[in-house]
KEDOSE-104227 format. One record per residue (C-alpha): residue in three letters; residue number from 1; y, z negated, x; chain. Coordinates in steps of 0.001 Angstrom, whole numbers, always signed. Each point is the difference from the previous one (the first is absolute). Example, Ala and Ser with C-alpha at 12.3 -4.5 7.8 and 13.67 -1.06 7.14 Angstrom:
# residues 2
[r ala; 1; [-4500; -7800; +12300]; A]
[r ser; 2; [+3440; +660; +1370]; A]
END
This chain:
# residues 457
[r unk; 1; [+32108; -3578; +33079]; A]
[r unk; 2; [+1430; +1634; -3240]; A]
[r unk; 3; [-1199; +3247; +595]; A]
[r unk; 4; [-3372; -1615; +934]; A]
[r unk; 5; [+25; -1834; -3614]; A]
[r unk; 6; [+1171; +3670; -1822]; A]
[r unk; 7; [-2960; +1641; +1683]; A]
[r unk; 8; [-2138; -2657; -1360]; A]
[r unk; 9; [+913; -92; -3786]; A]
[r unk; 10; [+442; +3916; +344]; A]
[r unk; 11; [-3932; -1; +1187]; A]
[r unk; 12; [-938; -2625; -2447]; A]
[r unk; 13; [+2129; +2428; -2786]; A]
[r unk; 14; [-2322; +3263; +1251]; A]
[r unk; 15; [-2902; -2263; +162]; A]
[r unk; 16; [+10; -731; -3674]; A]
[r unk; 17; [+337; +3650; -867]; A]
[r unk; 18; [-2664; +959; +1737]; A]
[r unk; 19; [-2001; -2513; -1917]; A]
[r unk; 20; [+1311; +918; -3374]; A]
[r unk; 21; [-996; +3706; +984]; A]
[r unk; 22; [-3346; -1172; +813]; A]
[r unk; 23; [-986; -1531; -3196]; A]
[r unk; 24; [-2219; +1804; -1905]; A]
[r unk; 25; [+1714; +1556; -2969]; A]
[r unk; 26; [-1832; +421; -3496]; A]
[r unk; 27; [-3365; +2216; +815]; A]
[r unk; 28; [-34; +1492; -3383]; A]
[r unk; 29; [+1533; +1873; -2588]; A]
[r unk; 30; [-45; -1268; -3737]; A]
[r unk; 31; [-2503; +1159; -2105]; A]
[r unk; 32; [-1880; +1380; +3059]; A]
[r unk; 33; [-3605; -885; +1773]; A]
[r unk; 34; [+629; -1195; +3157]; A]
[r unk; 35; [-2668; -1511; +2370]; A]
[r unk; 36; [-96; -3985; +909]; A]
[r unk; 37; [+3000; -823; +2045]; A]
[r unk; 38; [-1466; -2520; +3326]; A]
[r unk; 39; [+2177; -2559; +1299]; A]
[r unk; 40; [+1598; +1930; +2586]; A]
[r unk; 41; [-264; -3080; +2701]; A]
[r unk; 42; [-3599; +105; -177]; A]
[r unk; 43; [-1894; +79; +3122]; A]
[r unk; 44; [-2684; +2121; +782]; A]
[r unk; 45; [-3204; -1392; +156]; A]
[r unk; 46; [-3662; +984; +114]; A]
[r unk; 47; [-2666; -1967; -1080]; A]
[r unk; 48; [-2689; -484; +1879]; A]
[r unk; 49; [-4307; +840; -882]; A]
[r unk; 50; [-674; -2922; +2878]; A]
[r unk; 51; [+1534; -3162; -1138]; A]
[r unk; 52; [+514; -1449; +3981]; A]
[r unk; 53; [+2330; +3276; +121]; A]
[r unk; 54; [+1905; -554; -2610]; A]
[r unk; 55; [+3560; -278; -51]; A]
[r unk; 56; [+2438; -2853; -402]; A]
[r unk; 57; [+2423; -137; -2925]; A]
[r unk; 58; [+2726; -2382; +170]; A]
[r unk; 59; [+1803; -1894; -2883]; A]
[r unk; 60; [+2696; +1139; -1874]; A]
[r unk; 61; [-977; +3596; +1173]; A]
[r unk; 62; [-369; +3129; -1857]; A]
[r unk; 63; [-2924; +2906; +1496]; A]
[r unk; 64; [-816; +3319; -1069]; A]
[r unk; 65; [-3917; +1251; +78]; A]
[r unk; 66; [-2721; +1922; -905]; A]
[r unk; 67; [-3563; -143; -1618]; A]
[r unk; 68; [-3085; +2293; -873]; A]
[r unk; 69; [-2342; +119; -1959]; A]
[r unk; 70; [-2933; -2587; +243]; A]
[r unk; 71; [+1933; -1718; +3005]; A]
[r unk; 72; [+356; -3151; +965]; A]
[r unk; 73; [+2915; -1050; +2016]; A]
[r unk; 74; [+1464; -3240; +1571]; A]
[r unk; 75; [+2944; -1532; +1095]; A]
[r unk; 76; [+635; -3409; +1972]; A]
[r unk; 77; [+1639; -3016; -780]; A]
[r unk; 78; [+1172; -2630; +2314]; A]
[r unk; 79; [+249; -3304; -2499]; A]
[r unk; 80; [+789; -3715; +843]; A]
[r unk; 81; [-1753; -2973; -2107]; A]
[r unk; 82; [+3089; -617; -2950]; A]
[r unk; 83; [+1221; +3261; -743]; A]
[r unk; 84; [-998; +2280; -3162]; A]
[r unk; 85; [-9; +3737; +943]; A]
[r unk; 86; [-208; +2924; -2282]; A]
[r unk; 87; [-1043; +3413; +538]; A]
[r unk; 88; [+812; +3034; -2398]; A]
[r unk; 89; [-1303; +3469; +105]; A]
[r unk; 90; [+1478; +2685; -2222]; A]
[r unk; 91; [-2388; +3043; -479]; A]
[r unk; 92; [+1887; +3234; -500]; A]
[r unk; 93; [-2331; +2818; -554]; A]
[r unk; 94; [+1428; +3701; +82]; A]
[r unk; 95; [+1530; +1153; -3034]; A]
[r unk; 96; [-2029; +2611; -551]; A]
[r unk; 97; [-3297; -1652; +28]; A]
[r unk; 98; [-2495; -873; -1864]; A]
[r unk; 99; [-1189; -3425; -536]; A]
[r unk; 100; [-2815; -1415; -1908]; A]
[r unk; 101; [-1210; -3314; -1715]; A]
[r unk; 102; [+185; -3172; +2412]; A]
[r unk; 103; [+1120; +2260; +3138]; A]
[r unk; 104; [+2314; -2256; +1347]; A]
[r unk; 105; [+459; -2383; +3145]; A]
[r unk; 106; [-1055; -4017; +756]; A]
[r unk; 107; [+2138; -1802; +2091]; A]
[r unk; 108; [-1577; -3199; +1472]; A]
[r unk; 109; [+1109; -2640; +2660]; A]
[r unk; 110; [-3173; -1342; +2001]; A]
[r unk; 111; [-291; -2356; +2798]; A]
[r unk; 112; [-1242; +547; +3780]; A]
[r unk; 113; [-3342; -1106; -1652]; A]
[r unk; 114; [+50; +2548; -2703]; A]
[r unk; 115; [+764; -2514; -2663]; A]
[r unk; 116; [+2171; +1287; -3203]; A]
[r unk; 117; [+3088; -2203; -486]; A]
[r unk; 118; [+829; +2476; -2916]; A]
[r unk; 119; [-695; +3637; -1116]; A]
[r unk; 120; [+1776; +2254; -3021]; A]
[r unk; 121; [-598; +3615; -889]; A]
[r unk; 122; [+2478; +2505; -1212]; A]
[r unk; 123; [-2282; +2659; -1926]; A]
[r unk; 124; [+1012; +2795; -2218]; A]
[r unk; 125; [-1799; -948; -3506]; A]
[r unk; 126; [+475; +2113; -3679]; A]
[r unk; 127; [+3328; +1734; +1369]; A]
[r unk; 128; [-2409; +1951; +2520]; A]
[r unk; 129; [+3506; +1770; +1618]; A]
[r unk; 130; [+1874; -507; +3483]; A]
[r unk; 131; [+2543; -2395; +376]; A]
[r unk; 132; [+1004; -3303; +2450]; A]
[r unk; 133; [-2556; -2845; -475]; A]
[r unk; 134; [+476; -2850; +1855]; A]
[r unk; 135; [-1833; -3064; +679]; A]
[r unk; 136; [-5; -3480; +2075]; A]
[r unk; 137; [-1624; -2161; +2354]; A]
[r unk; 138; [+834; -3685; +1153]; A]
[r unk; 139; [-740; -2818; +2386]; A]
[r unk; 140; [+729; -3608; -1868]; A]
[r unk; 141; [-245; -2875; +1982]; A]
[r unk; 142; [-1200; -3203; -2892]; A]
[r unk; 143; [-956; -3287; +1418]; A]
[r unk; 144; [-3167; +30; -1955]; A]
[r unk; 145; [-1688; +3159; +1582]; A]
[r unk; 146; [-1575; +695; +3136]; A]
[r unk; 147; [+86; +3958; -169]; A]
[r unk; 148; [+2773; +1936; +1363]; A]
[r unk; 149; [+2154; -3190; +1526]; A]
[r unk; 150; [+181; -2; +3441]; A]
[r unk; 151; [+2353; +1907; +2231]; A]
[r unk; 152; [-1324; +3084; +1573]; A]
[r unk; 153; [-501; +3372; -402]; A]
[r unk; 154; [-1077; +1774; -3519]; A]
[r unk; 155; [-323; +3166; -1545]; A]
[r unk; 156; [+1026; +2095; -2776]; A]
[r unk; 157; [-2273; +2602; -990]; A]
[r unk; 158; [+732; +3042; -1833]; A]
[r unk; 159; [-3188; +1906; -1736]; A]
[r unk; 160; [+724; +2913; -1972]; A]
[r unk; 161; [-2526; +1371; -2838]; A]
[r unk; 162; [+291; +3444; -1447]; A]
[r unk; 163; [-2638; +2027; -1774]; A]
[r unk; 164; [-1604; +2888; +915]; A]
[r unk; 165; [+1886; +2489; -2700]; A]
[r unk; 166; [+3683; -1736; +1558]; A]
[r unk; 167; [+2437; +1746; +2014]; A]
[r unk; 168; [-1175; -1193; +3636]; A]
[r unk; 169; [+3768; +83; +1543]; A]
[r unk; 170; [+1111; -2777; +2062]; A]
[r unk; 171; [+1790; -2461; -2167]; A]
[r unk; 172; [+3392; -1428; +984]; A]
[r unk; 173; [+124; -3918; +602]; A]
[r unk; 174; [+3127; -2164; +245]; A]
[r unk; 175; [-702; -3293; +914]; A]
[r unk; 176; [+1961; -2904; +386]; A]
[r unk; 177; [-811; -3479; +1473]; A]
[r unk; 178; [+2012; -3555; -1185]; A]
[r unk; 179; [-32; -3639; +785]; A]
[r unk; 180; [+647; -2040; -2881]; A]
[r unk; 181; [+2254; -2864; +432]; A]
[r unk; 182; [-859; -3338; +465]; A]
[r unk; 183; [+277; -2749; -2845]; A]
[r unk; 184; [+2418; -3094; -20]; A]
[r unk; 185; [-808; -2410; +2851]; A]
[r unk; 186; [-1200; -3012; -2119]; A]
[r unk; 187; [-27; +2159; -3578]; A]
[r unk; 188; [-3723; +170; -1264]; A]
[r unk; 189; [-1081; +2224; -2383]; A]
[r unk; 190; [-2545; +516; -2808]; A]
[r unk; 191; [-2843; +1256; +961]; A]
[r unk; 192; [-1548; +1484; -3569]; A]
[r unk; 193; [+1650; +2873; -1658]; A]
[r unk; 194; [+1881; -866; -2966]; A]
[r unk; 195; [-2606; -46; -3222]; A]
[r unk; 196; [+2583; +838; -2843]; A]
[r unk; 197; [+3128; +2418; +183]; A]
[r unk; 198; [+2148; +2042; -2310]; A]
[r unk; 199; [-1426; +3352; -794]; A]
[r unk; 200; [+1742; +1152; -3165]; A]
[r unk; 201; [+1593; +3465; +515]; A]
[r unk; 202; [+3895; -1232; +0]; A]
[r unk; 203; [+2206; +2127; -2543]; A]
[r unk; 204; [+1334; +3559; +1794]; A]
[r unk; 205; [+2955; +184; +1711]; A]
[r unk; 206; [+3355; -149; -1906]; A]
[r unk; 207; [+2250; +2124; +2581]; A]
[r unk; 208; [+836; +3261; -392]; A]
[r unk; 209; [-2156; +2599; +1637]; A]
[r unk; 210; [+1109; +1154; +3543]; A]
[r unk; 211; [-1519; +2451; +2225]; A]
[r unk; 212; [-1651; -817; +2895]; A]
[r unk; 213; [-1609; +2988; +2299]; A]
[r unk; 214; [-3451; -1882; +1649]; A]
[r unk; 215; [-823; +425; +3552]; A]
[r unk; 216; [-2771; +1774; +2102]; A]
[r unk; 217; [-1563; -3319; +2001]; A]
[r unk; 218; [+510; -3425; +493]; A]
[r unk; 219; [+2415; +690; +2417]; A]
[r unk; 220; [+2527; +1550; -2106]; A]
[r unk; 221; [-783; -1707; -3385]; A]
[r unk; 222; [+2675; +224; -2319]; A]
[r unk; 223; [+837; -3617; -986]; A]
[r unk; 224; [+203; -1120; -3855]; A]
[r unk; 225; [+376; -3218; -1909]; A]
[r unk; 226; [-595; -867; -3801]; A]
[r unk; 227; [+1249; +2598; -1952]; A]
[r unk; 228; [-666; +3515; -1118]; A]
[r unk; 229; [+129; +2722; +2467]; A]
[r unk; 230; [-730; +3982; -335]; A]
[r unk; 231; [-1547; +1998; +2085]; A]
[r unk; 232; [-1679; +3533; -7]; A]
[r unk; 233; [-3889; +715; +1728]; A]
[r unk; 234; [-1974; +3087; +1018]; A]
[r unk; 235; [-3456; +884; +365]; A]
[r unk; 236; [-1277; -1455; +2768]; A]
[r unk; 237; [+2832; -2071; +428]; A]
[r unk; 238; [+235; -3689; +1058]; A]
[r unk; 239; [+2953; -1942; -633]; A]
[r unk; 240; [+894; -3703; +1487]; A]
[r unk; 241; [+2288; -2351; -1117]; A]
[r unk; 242; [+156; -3795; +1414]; A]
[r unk; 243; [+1283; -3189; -2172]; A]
[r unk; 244; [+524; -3380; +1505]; A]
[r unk; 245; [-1832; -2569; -1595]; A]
[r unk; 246; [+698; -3709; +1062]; A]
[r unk; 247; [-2342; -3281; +417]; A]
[r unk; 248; [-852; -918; -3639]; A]
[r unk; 249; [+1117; +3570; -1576]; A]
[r unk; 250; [-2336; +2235; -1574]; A]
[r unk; 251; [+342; +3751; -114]; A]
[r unk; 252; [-1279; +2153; -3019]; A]
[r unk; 253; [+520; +3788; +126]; A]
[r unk; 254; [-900; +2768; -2482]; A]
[r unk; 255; [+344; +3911; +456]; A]
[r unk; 256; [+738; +2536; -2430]; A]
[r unk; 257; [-726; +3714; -36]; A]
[r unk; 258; [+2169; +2337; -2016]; A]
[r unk; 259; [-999; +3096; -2189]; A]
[r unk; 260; [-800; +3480; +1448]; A]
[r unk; 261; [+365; +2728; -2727]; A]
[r unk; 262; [-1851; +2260; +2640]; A]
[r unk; 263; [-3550; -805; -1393]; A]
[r unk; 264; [-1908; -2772; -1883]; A]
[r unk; 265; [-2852; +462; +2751]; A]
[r unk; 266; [-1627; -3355; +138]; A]
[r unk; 267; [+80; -1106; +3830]; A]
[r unk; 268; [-2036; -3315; +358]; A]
[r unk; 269; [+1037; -2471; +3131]; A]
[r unk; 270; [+3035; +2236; +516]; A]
[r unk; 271; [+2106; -2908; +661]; A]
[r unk; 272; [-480; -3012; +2689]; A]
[r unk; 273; [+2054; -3148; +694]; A]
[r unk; 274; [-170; -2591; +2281]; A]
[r unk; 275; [+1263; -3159; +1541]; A]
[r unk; 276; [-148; -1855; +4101]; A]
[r unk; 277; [+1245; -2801; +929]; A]
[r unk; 278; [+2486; -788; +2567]; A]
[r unk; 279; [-2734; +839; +2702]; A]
[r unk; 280; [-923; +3080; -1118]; A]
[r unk; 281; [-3241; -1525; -1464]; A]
[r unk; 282; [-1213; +1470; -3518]; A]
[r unk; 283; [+783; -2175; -3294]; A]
[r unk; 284; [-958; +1973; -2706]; A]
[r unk; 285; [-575; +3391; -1606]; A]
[r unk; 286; [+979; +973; -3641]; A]
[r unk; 287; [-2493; +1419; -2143]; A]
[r unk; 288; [+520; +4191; +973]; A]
[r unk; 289; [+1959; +1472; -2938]; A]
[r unk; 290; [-1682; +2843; -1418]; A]
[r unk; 291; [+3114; +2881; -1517]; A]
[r unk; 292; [-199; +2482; -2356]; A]
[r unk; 293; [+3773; +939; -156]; A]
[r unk; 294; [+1364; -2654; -2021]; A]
[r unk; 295; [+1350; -3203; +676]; A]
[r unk; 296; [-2196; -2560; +1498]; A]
[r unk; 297; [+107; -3634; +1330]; A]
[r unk; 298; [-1646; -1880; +2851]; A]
[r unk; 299; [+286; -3987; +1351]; A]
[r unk; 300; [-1095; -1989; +2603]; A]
[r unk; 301; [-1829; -2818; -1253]; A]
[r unk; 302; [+1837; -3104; +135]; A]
[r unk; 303; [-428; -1699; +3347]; A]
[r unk; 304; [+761; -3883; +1040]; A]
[r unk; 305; [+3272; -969; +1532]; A]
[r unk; 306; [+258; +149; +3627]; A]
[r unk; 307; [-1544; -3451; +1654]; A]
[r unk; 308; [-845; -619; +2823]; A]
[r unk; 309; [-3486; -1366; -799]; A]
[r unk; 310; [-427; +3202; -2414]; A]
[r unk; 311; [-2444; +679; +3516]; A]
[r unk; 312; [-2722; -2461; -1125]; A]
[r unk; 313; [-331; +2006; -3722]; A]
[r unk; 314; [-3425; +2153; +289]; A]
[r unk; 315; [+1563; +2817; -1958]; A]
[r unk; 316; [+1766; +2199; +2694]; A]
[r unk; 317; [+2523; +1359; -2101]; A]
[r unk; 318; [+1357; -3666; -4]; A]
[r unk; 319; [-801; -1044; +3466]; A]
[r unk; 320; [+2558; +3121; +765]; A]
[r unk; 321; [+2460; -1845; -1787]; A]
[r unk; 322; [+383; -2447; +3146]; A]
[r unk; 323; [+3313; +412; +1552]; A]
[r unk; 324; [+3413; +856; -971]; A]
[r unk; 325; [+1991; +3300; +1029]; A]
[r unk; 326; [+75; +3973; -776]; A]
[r unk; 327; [-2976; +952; -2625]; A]
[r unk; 328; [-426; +3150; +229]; A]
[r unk; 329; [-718; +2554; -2745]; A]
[r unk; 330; [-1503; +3657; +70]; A]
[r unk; 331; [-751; +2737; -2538]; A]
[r unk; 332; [-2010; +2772; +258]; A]
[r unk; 333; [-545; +3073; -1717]; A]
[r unk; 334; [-2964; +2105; +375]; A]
[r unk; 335; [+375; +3322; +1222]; A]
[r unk; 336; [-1967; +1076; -3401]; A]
[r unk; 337; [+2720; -144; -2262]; A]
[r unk; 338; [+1545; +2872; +1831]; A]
[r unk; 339; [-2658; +2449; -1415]; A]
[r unk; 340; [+979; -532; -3330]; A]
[r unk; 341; [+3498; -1036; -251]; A]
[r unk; 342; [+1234; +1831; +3222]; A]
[r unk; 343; [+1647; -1526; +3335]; A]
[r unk; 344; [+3175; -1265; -1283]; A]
[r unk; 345; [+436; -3829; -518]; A]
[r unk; 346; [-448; -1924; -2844]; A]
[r unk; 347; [+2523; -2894; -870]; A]
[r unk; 348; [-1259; -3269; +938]; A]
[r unk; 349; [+1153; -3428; -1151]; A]
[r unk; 350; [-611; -3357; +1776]; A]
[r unk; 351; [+418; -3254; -2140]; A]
[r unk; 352; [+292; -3112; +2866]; A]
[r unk; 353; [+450; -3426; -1210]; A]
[r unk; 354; [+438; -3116; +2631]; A]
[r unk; 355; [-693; -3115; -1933]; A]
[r unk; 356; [-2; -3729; +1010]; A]
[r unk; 357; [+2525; -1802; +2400]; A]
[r unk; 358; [-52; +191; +3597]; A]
[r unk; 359; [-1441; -3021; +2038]; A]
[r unk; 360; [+253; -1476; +3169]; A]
[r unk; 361; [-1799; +1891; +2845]; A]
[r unk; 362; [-3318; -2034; +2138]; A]
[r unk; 363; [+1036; +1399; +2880]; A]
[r unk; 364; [+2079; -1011; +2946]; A]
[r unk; 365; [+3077; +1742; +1416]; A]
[r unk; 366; [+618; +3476; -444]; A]
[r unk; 367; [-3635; +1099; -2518]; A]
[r unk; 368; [+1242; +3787; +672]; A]
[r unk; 369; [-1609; +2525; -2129]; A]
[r unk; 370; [-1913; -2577; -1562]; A]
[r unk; 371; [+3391; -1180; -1825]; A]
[r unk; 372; [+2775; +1359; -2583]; A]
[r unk; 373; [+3201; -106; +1308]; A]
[r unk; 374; [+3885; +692; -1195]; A]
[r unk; 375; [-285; +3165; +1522]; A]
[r unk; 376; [-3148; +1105; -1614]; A]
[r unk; 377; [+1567; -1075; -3303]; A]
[r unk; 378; [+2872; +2066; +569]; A]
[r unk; 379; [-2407; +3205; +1158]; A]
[r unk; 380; [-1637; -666; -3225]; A]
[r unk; 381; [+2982; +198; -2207]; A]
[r unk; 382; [+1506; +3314; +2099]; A]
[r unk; 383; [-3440; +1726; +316]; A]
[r unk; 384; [+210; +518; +4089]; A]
[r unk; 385; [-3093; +445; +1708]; A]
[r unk; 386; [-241; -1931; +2977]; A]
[r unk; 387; [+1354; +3123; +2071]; A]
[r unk; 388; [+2632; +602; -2423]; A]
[r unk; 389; [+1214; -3615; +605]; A]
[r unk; 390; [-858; -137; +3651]; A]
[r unk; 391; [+2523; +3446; +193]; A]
[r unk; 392; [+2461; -1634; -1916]; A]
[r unk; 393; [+276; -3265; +2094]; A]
[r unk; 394; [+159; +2588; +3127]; A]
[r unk; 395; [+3077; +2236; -1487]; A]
[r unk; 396; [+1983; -3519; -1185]; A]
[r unk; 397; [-783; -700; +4408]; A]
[r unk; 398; [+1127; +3754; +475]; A]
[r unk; 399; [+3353; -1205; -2285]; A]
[r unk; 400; [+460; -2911; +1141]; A]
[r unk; 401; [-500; +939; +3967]; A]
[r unk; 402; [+2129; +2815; -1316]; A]
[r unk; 403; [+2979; -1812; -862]; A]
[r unk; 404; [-424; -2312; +3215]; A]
[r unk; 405; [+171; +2951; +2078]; A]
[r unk; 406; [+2952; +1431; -1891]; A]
[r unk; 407; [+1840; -3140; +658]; A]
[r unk; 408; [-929; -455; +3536]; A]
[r unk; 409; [+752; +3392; +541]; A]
[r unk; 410; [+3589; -407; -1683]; A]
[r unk; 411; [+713; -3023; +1524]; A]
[r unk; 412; [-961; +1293; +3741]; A]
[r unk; 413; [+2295; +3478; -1105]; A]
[r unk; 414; [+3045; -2822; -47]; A]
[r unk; 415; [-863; -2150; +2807]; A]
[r unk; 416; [-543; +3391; +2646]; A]
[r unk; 417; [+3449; +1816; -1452]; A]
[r unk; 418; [+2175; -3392; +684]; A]
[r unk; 419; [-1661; -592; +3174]; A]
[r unk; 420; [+658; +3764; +880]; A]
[r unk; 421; [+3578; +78; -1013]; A]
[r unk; 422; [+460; -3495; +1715]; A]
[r unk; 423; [-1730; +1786; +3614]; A]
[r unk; 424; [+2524; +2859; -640]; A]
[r unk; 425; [+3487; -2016; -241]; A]
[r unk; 426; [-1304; -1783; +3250]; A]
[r unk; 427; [-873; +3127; +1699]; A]
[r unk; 428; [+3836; +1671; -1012]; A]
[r unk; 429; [+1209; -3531; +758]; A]
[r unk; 430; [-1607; +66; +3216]; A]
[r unk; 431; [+1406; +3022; +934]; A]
[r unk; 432; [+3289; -429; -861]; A]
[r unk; 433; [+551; -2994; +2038]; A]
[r unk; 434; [-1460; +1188; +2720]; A]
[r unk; 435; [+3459; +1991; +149]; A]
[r unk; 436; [+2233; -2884; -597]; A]
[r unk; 437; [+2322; -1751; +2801]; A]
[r unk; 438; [-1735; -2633; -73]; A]
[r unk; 439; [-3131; +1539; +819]; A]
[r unk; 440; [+2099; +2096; +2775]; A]
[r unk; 441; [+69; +3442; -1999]; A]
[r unk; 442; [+3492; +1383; -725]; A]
[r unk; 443; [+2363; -1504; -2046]; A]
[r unk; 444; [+865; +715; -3987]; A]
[r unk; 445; [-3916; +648; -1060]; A]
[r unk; 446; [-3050; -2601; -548]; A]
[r unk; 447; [-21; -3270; -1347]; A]
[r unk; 448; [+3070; -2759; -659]; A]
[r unk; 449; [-98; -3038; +3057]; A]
[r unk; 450; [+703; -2358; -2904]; A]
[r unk; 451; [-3970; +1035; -1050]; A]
[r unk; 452; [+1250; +2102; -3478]; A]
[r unk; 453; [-1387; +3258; -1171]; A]
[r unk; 454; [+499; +2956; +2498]; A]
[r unk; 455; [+3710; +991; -13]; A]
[r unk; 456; [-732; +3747; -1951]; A]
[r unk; 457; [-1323; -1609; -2877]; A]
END
């Protein structure tokens, strides 16, 4: 039975390993362009130009797809009557592209009737260069509607518009599907968005600067909180960073460009930032930031602090602003600033500023990604990306596994040499008395009659 339990922490030890080795490291260099980094659990999936062959995604799921130009693709949902389901497409086209003025993607969820329960678009406006867009879809149940509420199969559909003069490659899609919690049994909640809200620009961060390298996808965001962090950016480059932002918080952000003695080249829309919520659905862009080699500034507009009935505002930069959780940040720089300042990356500077104090969550139980938690606080103040953190709770398994094995290991090392020194004194013992008178061998060897140690000792 102890061996049995060695082998199992020793497997559960090599187990770990394997998993730490598995973990996708870092998939760029600083100060280098590196392509958009997929989840790496994503299934495939391909969509479907018939929508009663479409495919099923389930929630909590991550896929991996594709998508010409001019096509229109669908997926299938199976939804009950009470549950809220979002869908999120990210568009990656190919780096190398070209991309033109309201190319982009529109995701929409529609019912077995063709009925819209929602629709956004993703669409590349003045910063007409290649880069992840994403975009959102969702199924609401509300007691005083009669589209999109009963349980049944729907759709999501996936169109795709580029123009004629646009690179016609496929364009990468990465699309996830989640169910958002349900509310408080017995808690009600307002159903008009809230009419007044701060939206003063709060006064900059007062911590020192740190640096903080951004990531290549959602998947590997690197995570910030309010503060100032540095960073560096290419041409053609996309950088993500993530920021928790709790139920009643509001997040403000503001990138700055630094100065490139290379040139004074005027580059207009050479810079793009932008923000999704927790479900990958679009919040806002920031005015493109035009560069000429000197210094220059760009914010997001202020935005409301995260409600739950921010989803009844018209505006939907504020109806984004509906649950709590990772809000995720991205900045772009076109490939055109290479031609005049060269390839090498220009220091960047993110100002993030969480305002406003956390309150209670609507949901019930456990709200998931649709929550801030300790540990998202603490990711936040070390700058892991989720799987810098997810390696990190692995190798303290590894350690702690580690030191269990050690000690079983130890502890089994003393147990087998006593029991194998107590086997060999009764195996000598054994054999000496089988030579003793009493046992009928000859006299003056083996073992005392009065039961004491063997007479030679």
């Amino acid at each position: 039975m102890r061996q049995r339990n060695r082998g199992r922490v020793a497997l559960a030890m090599v187990a770990a390993m394997c998993v730490a080795a598995a973990l996708p490291g870092q998939a760029y260099a600083d100060g280098e362009s590196a392509a958009y980094t997929f989840d790496p659990g994503a299934k495939k999936v391909s969509g479907a130009e018939v929508s009663t062959e479409a495919s099923a995604l389930t929630p909590g799921s991550v896929y991996k797809s594709s998508i010409k130009r001019g096509e229109k693709l669908y997926y299938r949902l199976d939804l009950d009557d009470k549950t809220n389901a979002y869908v999120s497409a990210v568009a990656v086209p190919k780096g190398g592209g070209q991309v033109a003025y309201g190319d982009g993607i529109t995701v929409s969820i529609r019912d077995n009737a063709d009925l819209q329960c929602s629709s956004e678009d993703a669409r590349f406006e003045s910063a007409e260069f290649p880069r992840p867009i994403a975009a959102y879809a969702y199924r609401i149940t509300q007691k005083d509607s009669s589209t999109c509420q009963k349980a049944g199969t729907y759709n999501v559909l996936i169109e795709r518009e580029s123009k004629a003069t646009s690179a016609s490659d496929e364009w990468d899609l990465e699309l996830r599907y989640k169910s958002e919690p349900q509310l408080e049994a017995g808690g009600s909640m307002p159903t008009q968005a809230p009419e007044n809200w701060p939206s003063a620009s709060p006064a900059p961060p007062t911590t020192a600067p740190q640096r903080r390298s951004g990531g290549t996808g959602y998947y590997d965001a690197t995570s910030l909180e309010t503060g100032e962090w540095h960073d560096s950016i290419a041409p053609g480059q996309t950088r993500f960073y993530r920021v928790p932002v709790d139920w009643g918080q509001q997040i403000f952000a503001t990138a700055d460009l630094s100065n490139n003695n290379a040139s004074d080249e005027y580059i207009g829309n050479a810079l793009a930032m932008s923000l999704d919520n927790p479900a990958h659905g679009h919040v806002d862009d920031a005015s493109p930031l035009s560069y000429s080699g000197k210094p220059a500034s760009v914010s997001m507009d202020p935005l409301p602090p995260v409600a739950y009935e921010n989803r009844y505002d018209s505006t939907s930069s504020d109806s984004a602003m509906r649950f709590a959780g990772w809000y995720y940040l991205s900045v772009s720089l076109s490939p055109e600033v290479a031609k005049s300042y060269g390839d090498k990356a220009i220091p960047l500077t993110l100002r993030i500023k969480v305002e406003g104090t956390a309150k209670k969550s609507p949901y019930t139980g456990d709200a998931g990604i649709f929550s801030v938690t300790q540990d998202d606080k603490d990711m936040a103040r070390s700058g892991q990306s989720g799987p810098e953190a997810a390696e990190s709770d692995t190798m303290r398994m590894v350690g702690v596994a580690g030191i269990g094995v050690g000690a079983v290991l130890v502890l089994g090392l003393g147990v087998w040499t006593l029991l194998a020194r107590r086997r060999a004194v009764a195996a000598q013992a054994a054999a000496i008395g089988s030579n003793s008178p009493v046992a009928g061998g000859p006299a003056g060897g083996g073992q005392s009659p009065h039961g004491g140690p063997p007479q030679a000792w």
